[in-house]
C-alpha positions in Angstrom: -18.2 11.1 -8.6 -18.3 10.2 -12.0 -14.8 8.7 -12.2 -15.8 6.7 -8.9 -18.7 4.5 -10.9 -16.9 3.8 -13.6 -14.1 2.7 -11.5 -16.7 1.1 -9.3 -18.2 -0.7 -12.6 -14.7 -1.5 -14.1 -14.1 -3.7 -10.9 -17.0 -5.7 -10.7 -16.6 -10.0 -11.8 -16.7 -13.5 -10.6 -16.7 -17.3 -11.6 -15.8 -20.6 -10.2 -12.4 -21.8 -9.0 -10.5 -24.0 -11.8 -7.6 -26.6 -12.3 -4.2 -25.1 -12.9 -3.4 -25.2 -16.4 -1.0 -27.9 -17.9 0.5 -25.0 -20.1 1.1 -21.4 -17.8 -0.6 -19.2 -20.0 1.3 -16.4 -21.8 0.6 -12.9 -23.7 -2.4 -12.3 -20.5 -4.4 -8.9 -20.9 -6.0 -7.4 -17.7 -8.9 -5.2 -18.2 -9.1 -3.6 -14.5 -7.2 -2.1 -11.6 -8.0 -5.3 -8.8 -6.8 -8.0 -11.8 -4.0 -5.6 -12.4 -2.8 -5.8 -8.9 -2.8 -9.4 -8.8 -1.2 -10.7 -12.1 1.6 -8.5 -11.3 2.3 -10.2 -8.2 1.5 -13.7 -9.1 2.3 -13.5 -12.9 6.0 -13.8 -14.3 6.8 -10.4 -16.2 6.6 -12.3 -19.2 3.2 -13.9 -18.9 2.3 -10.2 -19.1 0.5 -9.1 -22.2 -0.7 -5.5 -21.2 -2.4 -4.5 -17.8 -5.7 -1.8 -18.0 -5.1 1.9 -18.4 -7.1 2.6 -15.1 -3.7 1.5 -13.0 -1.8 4.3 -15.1 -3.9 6.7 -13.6 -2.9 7.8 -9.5 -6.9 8.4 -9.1 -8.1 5.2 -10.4 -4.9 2.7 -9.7 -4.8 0.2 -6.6 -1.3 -0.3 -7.3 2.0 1.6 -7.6 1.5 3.4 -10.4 5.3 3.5 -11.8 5.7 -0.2 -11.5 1.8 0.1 -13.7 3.7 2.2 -16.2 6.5 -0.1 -17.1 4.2 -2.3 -18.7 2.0 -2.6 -21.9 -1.3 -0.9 -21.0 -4.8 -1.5 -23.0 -7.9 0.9 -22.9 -9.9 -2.3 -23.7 -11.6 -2.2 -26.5 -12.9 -5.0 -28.1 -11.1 -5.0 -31.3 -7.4 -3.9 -29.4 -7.8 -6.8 -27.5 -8.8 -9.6 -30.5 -5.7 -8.2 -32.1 -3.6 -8.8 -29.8 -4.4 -12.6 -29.4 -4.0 -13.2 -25.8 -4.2 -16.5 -24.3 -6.3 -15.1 -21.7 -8.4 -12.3 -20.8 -9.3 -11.1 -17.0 -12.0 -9.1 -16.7 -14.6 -7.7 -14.6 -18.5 -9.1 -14.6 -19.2 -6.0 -16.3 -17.9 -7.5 -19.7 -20.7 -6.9 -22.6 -22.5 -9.9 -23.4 -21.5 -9.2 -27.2 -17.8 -8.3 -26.3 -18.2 -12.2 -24.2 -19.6 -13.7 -27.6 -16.8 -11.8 -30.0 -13.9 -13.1 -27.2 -15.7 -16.5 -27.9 -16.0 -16.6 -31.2 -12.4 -16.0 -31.7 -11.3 -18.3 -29.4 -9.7 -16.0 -26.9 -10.2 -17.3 -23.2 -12.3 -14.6 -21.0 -11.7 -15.2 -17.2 -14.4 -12.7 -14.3 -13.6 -11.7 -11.1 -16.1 -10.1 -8.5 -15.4 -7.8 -6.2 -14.8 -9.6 -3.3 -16.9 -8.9 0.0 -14.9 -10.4 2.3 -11.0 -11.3 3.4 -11.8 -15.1 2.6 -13.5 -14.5 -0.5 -10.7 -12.3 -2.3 -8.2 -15.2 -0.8 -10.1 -17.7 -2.8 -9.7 -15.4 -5.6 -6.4 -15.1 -5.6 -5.8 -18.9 -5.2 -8.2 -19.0 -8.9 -5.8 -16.3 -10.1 -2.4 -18.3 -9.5 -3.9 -21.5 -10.6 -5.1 -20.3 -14.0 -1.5 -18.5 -14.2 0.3 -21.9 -13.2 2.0 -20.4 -9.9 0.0 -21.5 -7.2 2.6 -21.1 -4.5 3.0 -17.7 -4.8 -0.9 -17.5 -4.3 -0.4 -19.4 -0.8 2.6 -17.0 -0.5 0.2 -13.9 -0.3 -2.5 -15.5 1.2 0.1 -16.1 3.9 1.5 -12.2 4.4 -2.0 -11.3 4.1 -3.4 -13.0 7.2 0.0 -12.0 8.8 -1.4 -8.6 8.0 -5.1 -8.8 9.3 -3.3 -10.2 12.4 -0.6 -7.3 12.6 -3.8 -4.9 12.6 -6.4 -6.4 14.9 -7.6 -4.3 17.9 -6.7 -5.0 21.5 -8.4 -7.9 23.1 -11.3 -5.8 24.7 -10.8 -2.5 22.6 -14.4 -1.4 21.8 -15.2 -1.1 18.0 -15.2 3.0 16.8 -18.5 3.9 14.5 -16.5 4.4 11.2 -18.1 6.1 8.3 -16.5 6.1 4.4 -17.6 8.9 3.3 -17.3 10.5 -0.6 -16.9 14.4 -1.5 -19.8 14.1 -3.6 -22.1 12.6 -0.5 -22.1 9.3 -1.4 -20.9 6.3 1.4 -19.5 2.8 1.3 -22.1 0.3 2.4 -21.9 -2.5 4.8 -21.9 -5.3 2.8 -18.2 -4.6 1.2 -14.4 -5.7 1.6 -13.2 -2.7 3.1 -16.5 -3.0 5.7 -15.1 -6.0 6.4 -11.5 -4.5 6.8 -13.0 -2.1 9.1 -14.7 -5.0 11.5 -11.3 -6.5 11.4 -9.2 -3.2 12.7 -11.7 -2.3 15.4 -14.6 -0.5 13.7 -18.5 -0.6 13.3 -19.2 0.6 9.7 -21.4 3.6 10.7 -23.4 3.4 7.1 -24.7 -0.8 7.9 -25.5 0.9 11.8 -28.0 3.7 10.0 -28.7 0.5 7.4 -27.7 2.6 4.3 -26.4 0.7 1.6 -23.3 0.8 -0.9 -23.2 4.2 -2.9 -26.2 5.8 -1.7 -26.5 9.5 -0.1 -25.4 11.2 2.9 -25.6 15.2 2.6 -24.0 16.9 5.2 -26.7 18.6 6.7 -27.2 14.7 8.2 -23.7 14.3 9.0 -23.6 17.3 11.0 -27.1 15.9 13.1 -25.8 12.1 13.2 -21.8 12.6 12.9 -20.0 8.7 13.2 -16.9 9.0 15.9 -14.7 8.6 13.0 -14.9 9.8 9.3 -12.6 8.7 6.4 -12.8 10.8 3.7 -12.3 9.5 0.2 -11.9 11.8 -2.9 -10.5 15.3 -3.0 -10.5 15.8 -6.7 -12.8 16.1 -10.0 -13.4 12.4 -10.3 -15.0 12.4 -7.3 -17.8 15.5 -7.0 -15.3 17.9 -8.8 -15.8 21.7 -7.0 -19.0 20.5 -4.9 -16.7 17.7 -3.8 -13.9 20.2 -2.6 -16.6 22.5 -1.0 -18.2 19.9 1.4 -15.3 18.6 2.4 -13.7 21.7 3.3 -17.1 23.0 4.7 -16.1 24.5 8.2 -19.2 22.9 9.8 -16.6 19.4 10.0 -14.1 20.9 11.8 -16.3 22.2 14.5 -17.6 18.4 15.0 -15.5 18.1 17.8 -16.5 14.3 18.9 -15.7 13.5 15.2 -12.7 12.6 13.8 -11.7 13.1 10.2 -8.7 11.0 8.2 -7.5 10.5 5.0 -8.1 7.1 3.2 -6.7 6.4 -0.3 -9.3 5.8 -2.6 -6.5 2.6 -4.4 -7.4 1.1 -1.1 -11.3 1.4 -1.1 -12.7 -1.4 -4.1 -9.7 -4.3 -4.2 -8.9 -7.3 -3.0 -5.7 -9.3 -2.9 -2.1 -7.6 -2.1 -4.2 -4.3 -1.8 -5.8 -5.9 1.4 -2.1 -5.3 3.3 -2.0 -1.5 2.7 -5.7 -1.3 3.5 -5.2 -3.0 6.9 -2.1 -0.7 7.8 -3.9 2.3 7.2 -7.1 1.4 9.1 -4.8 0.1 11.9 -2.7 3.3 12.1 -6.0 5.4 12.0 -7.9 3.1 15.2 -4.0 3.8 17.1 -4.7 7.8 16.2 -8.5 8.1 16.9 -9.1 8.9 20.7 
């Protein structure tokens, strides 16, 4: 799980919406996966200083990793990114105070992005992303295939919403008040973990699975970064399979934490899971 948090850490930002700039910024240095996702799509390749090391990595990346690899990549530290002399930084709200005040001091531009709870708020996000890059319509252009999207995967007028539950290897659960709770309201679910009022990250051991099972379980996380062996074990604990009013799926942890184009792939999958689950 340990990969999880600091992905879950790396994500975190926010700030207000600004005015374009006069001058489209150049030289740009991403320091997580969800800003990663977006400047490729919004920036041009050249704007493109380096993009974060997390979207080089299959387990941590919510974007193709290949097209992540034919760019620069940073690790983030402070001093690689002073040296570098980007004409702007985005970053998550996790950024060090000091690392703020260094960026500041040497005149280097630090932009935050939260992780957005809902569709609307990661659209506004996206519309502060192309504006500070210069490229507003493409912004509008994604906003656009993205409610295209959310409308592509709706339920069936009527369809009655399915108790989902997001559910971790190592125990741990998505909580209620997140984007891809909201995704699931969208594609005809009920987050199960909001319905039992459990909140983001905290415990479900499978002794309580197995006594309160949701209808449907998407299971996130199959390998070291997320519960490493006692991940593997509970997963493939025999007790699941014999849960026969509960359904179990695959969901891509790149699709659990961001916003912006990830929001398409999210939506397809949860669709294609609600037309499987019966």
């Amino acid at each position: 799980m340990r990969g999880g948090l600091a992905l879950l850490g790396a994500l975190l930002a926010g700030a207000c919406s600004p005015a374009a700039p006069k001058v489209q910024p150049s030289r740009i240095i991403s320091l997580n996966p969800c800003t990663d996702a977006l400047l490729v799509e919004l920036a041009d390749r050249d704007q493109i200083g380096a993009l974060s090391s997390y979207s080089r990595d299959p387990a941590q990346s919510s974007m193709d990793v290949g097209r992540a690899r034919t760019y620069p990549f940073t690790r983030g530290a402070m001093e690689e990114v002073i040296a570098a002399q980007p004409s702007l930084v985005v970053s998550g709200s996790f950024t060090p105070a000091a690392t703020r005040a260094a960026y500041a001091r040497m005149g280097l531009r630090l932009e935050e992005f939260s992780m957005a709870p809902t569709v609307e708020e990661s659209e506004a996000q996206i519309r502060r992303m192309a504006a500070l890059l210069g490229h507003s319509d493409r912004g509008e252009a994604m906003i656009a295939r993205i409610d295209r999207a959310m409308r592509d995967a709706a339920p069936p007028p009527g369809a009655k919403p399915l108790p989902a539950l997001i559910w971790h290897g190592g125990g741990l659960v998505v909580g209620g008040e997140t984007l891809v709770s909201d995704l699931l309201r969208r594609t005809g679910f009920t987050p199960f973990a909001a319905i039992r009022g459990m909140g983001q990250s905290q415990f479900l051991p499978l002794e309580r699975m197995v006594v309160d099972p949701p209808r449907v379980l998407l299971v996130i996380g199959h390998g070291d970064a997320d519960g490493g062996r006692e991940g593997r074990r509970v997963l493939g604990h025999p007790v699941l399979a014999q849960l026969r009013a509960m359904q179990r799926f695959d969901f891509d942890a790149g699709l659990e934490y961001c916003g912006g184009p990830t929001i398409i792939r999210a939506a397809q999958r949860l669709a294609q899971i609600r037309r499987e689950a019966h």
